[in-house]
C-alpha positions in Angstrom: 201.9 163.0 117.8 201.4 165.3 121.1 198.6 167.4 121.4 198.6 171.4 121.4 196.9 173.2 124.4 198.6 176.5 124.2 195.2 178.0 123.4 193.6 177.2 126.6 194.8 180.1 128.2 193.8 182.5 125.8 191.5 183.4 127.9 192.8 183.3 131.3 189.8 181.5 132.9 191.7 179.6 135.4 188.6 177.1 136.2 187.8 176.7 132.8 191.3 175.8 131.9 191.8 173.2 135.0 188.5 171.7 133.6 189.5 171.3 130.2 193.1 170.0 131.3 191.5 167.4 133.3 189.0 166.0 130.5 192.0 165.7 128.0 193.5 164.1 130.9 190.8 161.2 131.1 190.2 160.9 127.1 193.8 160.4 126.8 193.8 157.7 129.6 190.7 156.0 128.6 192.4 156.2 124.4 195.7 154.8 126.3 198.0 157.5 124.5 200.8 157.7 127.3 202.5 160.3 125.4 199.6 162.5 125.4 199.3 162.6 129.5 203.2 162.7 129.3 202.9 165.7 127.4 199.6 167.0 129.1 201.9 166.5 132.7 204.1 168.7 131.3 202.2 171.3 130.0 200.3 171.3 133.8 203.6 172.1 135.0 205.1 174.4 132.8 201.7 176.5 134.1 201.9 175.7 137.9 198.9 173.3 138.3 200.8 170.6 139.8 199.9 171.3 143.2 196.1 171.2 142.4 194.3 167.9 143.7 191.8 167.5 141.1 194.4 167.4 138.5 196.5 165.3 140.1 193.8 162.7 140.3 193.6 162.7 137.0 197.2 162.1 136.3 196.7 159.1 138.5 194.4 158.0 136.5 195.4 159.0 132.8 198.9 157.0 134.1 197.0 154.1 135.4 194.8 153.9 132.3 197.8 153.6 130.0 199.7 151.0 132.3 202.2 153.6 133.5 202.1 152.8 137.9 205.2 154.5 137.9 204.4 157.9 136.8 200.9 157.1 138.8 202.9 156.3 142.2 205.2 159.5 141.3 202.1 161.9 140.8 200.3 159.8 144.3 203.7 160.7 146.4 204.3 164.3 145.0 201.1 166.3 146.3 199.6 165.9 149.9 196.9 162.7 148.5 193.4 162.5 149.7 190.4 159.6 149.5 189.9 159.7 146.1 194.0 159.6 145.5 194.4 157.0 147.3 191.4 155.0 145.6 192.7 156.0 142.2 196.1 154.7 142.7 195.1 151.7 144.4 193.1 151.0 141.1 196.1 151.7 139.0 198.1 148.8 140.1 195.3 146.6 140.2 194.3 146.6 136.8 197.7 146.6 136.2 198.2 142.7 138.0 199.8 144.2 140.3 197.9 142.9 143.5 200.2 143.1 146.1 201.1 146.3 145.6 197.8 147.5 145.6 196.6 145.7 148.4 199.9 146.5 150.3 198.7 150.1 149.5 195.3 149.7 150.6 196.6 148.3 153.9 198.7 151.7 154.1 195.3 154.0 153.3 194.5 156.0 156.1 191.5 157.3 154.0 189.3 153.8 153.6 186.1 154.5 153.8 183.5 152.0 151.4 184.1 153.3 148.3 187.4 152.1 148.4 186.7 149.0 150.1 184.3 148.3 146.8 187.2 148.8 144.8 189.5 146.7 146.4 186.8 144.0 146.4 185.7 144.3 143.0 189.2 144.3 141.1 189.8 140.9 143.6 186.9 139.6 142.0 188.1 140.4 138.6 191.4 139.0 139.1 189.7 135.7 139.8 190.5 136.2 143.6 187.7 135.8 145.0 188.5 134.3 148.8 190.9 137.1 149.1 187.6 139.5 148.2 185.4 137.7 150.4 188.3 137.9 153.5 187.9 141.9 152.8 184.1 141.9 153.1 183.8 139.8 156.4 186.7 142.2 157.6 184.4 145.7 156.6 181.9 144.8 159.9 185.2 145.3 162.4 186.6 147.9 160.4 183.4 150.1 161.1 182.6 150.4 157.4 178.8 149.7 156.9 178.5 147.6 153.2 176.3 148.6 150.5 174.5 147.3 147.8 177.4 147.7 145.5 179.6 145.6 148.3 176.8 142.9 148.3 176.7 142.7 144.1 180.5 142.5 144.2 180.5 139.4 147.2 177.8 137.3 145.6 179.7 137.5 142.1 182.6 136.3 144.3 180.4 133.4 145.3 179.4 132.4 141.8 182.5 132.4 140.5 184.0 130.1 144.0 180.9 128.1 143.6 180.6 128.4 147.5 177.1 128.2 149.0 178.3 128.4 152.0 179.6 131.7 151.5 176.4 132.3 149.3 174.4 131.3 152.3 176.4 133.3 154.5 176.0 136.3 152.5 173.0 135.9 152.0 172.1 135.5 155.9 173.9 139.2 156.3 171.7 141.2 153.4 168.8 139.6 155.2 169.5 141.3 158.0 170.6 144.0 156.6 168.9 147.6 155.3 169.5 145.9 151.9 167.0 142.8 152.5 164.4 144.5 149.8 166.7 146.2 147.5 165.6 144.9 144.3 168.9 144.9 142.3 170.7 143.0 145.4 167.4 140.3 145.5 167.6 140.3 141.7 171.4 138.9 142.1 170.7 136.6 145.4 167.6 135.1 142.9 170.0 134.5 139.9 173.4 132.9 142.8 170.5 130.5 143.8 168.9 130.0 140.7 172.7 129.0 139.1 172.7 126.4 142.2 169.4 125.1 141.6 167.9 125.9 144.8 165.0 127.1 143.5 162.5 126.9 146.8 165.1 129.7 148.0 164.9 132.0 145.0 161.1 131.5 145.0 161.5 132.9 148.4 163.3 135.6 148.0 161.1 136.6 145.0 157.8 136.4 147.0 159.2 138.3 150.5 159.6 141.3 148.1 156.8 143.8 148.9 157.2 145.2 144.7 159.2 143.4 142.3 160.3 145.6 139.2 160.9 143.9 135.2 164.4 142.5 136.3 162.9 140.7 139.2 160.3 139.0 137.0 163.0 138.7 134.0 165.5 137.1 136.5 162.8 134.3 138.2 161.6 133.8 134.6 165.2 132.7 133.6 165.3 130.5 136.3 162.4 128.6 135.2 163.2 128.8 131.4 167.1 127.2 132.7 164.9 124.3 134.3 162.5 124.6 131.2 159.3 125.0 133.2 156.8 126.4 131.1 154.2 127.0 133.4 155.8 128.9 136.1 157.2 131.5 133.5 154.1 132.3 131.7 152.1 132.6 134.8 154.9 134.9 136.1 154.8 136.7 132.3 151.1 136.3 132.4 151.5 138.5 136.0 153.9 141.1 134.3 151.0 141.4 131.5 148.5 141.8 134.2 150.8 144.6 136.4 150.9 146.4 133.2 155.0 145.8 133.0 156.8 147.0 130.4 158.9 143.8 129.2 161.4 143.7 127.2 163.6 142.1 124.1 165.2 139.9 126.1 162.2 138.5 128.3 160.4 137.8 125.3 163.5 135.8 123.4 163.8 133.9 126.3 160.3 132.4 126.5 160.5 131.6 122.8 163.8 130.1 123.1 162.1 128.0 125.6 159.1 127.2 123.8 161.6 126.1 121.1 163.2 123.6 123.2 159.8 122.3 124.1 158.0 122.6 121.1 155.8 124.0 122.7 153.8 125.0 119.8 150.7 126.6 121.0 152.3 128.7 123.7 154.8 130.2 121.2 151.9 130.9 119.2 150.5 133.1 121.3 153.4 135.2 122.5 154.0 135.5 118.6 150.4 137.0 118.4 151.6 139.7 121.6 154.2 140.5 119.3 152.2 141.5 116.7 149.6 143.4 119.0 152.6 145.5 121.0 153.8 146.0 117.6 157.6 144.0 118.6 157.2 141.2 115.9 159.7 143.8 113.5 162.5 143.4 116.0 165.5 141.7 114.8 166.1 139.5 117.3 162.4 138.7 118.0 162.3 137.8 114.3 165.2 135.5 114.9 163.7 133.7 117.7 160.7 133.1 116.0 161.8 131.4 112.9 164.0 129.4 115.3 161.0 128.5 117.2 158.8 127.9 113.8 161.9 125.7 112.8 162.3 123.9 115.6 158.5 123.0 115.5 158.9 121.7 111.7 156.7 125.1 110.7 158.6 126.5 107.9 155.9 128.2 105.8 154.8 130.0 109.6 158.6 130.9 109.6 158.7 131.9 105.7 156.2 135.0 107.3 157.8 136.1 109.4 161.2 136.2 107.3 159.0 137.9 104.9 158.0 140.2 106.7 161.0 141.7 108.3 162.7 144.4 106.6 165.8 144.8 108.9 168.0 141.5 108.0 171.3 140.6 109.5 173.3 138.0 109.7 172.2 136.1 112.4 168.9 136.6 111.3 169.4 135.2 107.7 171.2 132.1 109.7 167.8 131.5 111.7 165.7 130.9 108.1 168.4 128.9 106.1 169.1 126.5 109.3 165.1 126.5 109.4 165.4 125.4 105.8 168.2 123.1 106.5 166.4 121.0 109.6 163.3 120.6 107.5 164.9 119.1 104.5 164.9 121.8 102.5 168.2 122.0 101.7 167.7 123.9 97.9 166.1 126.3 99.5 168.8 127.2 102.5 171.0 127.5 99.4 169.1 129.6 97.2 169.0 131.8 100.6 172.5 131.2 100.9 173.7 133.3 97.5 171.4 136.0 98.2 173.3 137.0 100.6 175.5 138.5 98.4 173.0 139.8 96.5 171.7 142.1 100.1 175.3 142.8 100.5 175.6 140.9 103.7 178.9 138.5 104.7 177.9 135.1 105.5 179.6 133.8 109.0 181.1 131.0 110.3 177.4 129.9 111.6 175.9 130.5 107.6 179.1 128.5 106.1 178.0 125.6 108.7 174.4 125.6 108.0 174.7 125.2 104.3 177.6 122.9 104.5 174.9 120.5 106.1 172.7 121.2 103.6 175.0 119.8 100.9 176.2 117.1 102.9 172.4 115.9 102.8 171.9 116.8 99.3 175.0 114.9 98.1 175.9 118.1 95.7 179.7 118.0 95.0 180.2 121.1 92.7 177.9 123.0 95.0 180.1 122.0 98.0 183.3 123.1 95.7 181.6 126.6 95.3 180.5 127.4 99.0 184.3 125.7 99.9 185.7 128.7 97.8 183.5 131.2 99.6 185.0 130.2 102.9 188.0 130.7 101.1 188.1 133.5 100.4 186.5 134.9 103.9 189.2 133.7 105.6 187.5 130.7 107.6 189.3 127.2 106.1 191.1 127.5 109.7 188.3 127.1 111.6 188.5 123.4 113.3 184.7 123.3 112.8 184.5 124.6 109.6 187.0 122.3 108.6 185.4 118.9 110.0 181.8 120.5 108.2 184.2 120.0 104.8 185.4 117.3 105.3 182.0 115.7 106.3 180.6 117.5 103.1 183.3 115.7 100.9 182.8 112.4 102.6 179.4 112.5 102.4 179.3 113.5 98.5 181.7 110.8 98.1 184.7 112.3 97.3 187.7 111.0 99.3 190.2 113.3 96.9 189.1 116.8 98.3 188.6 115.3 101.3 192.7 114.2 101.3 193.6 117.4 99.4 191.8 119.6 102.7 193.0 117.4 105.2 196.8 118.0 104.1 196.6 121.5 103.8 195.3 122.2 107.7 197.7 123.0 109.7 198.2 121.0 113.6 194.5 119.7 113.3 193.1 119.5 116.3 191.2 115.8 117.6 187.8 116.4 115.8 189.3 117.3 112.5 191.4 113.7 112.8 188.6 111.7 113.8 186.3 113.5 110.9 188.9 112.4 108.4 189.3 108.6 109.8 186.0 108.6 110.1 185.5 109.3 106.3 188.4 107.1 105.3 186.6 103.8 107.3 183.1 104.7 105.7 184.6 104.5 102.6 186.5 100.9 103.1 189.8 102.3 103.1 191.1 100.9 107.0 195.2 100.8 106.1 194.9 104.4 105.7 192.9 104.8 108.5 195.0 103.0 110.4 197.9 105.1 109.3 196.3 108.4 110.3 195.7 106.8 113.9 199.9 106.5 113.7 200.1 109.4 112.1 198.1 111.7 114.9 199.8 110.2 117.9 203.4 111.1 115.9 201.9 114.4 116.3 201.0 114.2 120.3 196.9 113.9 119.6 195.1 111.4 121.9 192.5 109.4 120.4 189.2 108.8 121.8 186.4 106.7 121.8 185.1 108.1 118.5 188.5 107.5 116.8 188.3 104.1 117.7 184.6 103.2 116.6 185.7 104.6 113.1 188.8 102.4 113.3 187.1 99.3 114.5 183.9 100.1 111.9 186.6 100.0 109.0 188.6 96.5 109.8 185.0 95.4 109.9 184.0 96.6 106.5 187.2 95.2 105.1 186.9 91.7 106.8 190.2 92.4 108.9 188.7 90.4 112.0 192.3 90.0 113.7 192.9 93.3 113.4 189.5 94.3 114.7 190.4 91.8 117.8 193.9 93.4 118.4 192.7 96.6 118.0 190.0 96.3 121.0 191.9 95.1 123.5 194.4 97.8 122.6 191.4 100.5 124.0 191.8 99.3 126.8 195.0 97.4 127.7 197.2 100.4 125.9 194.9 103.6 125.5 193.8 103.2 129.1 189.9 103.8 127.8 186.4 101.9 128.8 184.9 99.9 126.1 181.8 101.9 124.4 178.8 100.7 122.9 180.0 101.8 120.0 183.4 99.8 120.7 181.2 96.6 121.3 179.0 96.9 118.3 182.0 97.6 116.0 183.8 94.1 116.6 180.7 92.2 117.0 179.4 93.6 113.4 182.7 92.3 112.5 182.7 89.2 113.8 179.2 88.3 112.0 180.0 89.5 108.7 183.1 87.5 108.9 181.0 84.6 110.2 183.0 84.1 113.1 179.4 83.3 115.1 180.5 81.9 117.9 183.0 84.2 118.7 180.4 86.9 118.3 178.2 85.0 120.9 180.7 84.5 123.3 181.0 88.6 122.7 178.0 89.6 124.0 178.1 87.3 127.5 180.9 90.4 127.6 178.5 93.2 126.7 176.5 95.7 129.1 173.3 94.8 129.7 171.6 98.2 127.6 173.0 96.8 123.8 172.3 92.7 124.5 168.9 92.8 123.1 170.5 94.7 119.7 173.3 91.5 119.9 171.1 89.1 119.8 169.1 90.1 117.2 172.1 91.1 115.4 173.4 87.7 115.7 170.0 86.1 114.1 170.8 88.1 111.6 174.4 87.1 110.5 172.9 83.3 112.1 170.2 83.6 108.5 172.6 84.6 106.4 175.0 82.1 107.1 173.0 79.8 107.7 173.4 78.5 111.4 170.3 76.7 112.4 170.6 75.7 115.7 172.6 79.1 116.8 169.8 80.8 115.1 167.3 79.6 117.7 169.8 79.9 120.5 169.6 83.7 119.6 166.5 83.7 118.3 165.0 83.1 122.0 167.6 85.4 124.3 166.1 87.9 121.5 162.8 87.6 122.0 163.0 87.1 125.8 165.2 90.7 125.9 162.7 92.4 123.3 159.1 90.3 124.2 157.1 93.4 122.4 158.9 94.0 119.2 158.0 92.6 116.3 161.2 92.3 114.4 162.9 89.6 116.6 159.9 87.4 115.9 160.0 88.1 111.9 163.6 87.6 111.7 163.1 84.4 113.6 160.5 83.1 110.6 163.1 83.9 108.3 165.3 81.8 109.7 162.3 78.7 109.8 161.8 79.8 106.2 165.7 79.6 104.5 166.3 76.5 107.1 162.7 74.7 106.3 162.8 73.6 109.7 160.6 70.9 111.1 160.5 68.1 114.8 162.3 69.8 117.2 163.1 72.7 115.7 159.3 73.3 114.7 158.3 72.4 117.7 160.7 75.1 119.6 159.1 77.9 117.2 156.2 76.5 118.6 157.3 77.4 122.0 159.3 81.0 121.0 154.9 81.9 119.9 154.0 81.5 123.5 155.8 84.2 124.1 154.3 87.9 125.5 154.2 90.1 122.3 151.9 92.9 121.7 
């Protein structure tokens, strides 16, 4: 509905009206309400302001910011344009897509000076054209346009995103030469291009050449280090920041517990939780968070239980941090007991809570409790969520019902390659291979490409239920048909099936086939299946590649006294266990 501005001029303040006209101008624009500037236009000409500049600019602008170049090219070619007109409906087009009308118009602008040189660059860089941005900045040296720091943070995005070092070298070359070689937000973004490319000696250098270095400095070089999860070098530099008297902030501090989590790094995170509670931070949100995933992680959770307790602000993300604390330390009645309270605080479980508690029925085997939570996602909205959906399906499979399982599976609509191979993966754990086999059918009816994983479930299932041949036929398929490299996984499958149909021999001439890493696991396997079916002399055959490939493990050598025990072997076969004892064990 168009706006009224008829009393404006109640007071016949000219300037005061042309002020006000403009700021409707860019709230409309920036709210994208065309027929508000439309109407706005008209008004400004009804009154005679068409001819003023500053309002004109702001038509541009309003036009541009609701996608209307048009009515932003017609304002541009009505009124006698200066620099900022020029720049403005430049930036129009651009954001609009179209590029080659606005770089066909800054071509034409007789008004370039750097501020619409940064422009240009910038929305290049945005549009993903970023040698076309980089073409413009080497051009701004023989144009007579002197770059400045915004220029510089525009280019070495441009790099990042082209993944160029030479261009990052080169630019980095002119900004060390330039008046710019100590500007800290420039150095801060030359440390991070570097950082990204792992040339850390470089970033290093830049860091140290700087005569001061400011929080973002010492925030950027710690990220760098917590990337490469060096320990050291970041609390020394946080130590220095401590030292300097720096203020730091939310986001330093949740990095160097985030990387004390990967590290469990338990003492270290110890003691920037005790700074925490000295500067008084330890009641932020997201300081809270990283903490119990850093007490969590560390297998902590009454240290983690503290500082959940004592936090009164609680979010989501928050409350996801405790339960998945609960869930990786097998407690998975308490993550659900945290779970329904959520409801209680009035506070909607995510996609990340649903995933978390899943896992903690999956290991708890509880069905009905499963059903429940399966409802909740429901109802949210979130069944149509490919990872929600494989968490189900694993939750089903894992309490052992194949039914809801089925019942999910045919109600998700084009799943995706994760959701098939969750559901033949459930179908071979529990025995069932022909309708495995028919889902395989089924997803390549429906253009999905199976992988390795689909294939390790397939192959796992013949083996359960003793289909060898298949097994056989299946394998060669991986590779002679699907075009994929035999796995570990691929290898181990068939061979499992091989012994626990008995077929040793074929199972020995197997792993002659296998890579070197999984031999040792073969042969022990095969003294396995050699015990229970009772093949003596292949028992010893395997019973010494075993030992030779695993010398310092104990479990070839008690496996192999199994085998002299059931066989109740003595002459030359005593005599070769003999032998087998001479080998290095420790």
């Amino acid at each position: 509905m168009p706006i009224t501005i008829d009393k404006l001029y109640s007071t016949g303040n000219r300037s005061k009206d042309l002020f006000v006209l403009a700021s409707l101008l860019r709230r409309q624009g920036k709210a994208k309400i065309l027929v508000n500037v439309q109407y706005i236009h008209a008004q400004i000409i009804t009154f005679g302001h068409e001819s003023d500049t500053y309002l004109c600019n702001c038509l541009i602008q309003g036009y541009g910011d609701c996608g209307a170049v048009k009515e932003a090219q017609a304002c541009f070619n009505a009124f006698n344009s200066n620099t900022f007109s020029w720049t403005l409906v430049i930036k129009a087009f651009a954001a609009n897509g179209f590029l080659t009308e606005a770089m066909a118009l800054f071509r034409m602008n007789p008004y370039k000076d750097v501020v619409t040189w940064n422009s240009t660059i910038a929305f290049l860089v945005k549009s993903d054209r970023c040698r076309e941005a980089l073409a413009l900045f080497y051009e701004m040296p023989q144009e007579g346009i002197e770059v400045n720091n915004i220029t510089f943070l525009c280019v070495i995005d441009s790099c990042i995103k082209l993944n160029s070092i030479d261009d990052g070298q080169r630019v980095c070359s002119i900004i060390e030469t330039s008046r710019f070689r100590q500007n800290l937000v420039v150095c801060s973004a030359l440390i991070k291009m570097f950082s990204k490319w792992g040339f850390v000696d470089k970033a290093r250098e830049i860091f140290h050449s700087l005569p001061t270095r400011d929080v973002v400095l010492y925030t950027t070089m710690i990220s760098m280090y917590a990337k490469l999860e060096d320990l050291v070098e970041s609390l020394y530099l946080f130590q220095q920041m401590l030292a300097l008297d720096m203020k730091t902030d939310v986001v330093l501090y949740v990095s160097l517990l985030d990387m004390c989590t990967t590290l469990r790094a338990l003492d270290e995170g110890k003691q920037i939780h005790f700074i925490l509670e000295v500067d008084n931070l330890a009641q932020n949100v997201m300081l809270a968070t990283a903490l119990i995933n850093f007490y969590g992680k560390n297998t902590r959770v009454d240290d983690a239980e503290a500082v959940f307790e004592h936090q009164r602000q609680r979010d989501v993300v928050f409350l996801n941090a405790m339960i998945t604390a609960y869930e990786q330390n097998n407690h998975g009645e308490k993550a659900l007991i945290l779970f329904h309270k959520l409801y209680v605080w009035h506070i909607n479980p995510s996609i990340a809570t649903f995933l978390c508690v899943l896992d903690a029925c999956s290991s708890l085997s509880v069905l009905e409790e499963g059903k429940l939570i399966h409802s909740a996602i429901t109802f949210e909205g979130y069944e149509i969520n490919f990872l929600i959906q494989f968490a189900l399906l694993n939750m089903y499979s894992k309490s052992g019902s194949a039914e809801d399982a089925n019942c999910l599976f045919s109600r998700i609509l084009n799943p995706n390659l994760i959701t098939w191979n969750a559901m033949i993966a459930l179908l071979s754990h529990n025995g069932q291979s022909e309708e495995a086999l028919c889902l395989l059918s089924q997803m390549e009816i429906e253009g999905v490409e199976p992988d390795d994983g689909t294939f390790v479930s397939l192959l796992t299932a013949c083996s359960h239920s003793g289909d060898v041949d298949r097994s056989i036929c299946m394998f060669y398929l991986i590779n002679k048909h699907y075009d994929l490299l035999h796995t570990f996984g691929h290898f181990l499958s068939l061979f499992d099936g091989l012994n626990r149909a008995g077929l040793l021999e074929e199972a020995e001439a197997l792993i002659s086939n296998m890579p070197l890493e999984i031999v040792g696991v073969a042969w022990r396997a095969l003294l396995g299946a050699c015990i229970i079916h009772g093949d003596e002399e292949r028992g010893i055959h395997a019973a010494s590649n075993s030992v030779a490939f695993e010398p310092c493990k104990a479990l070839p050598y008690v496996m192999m006294s199994n085998l002299f025990t059931v066989a109740r072997m003595t002459g030359p076969a005593l005599e070769h266990c003999e032998q087998l004892n001479t080998l290095p064990f420790n």
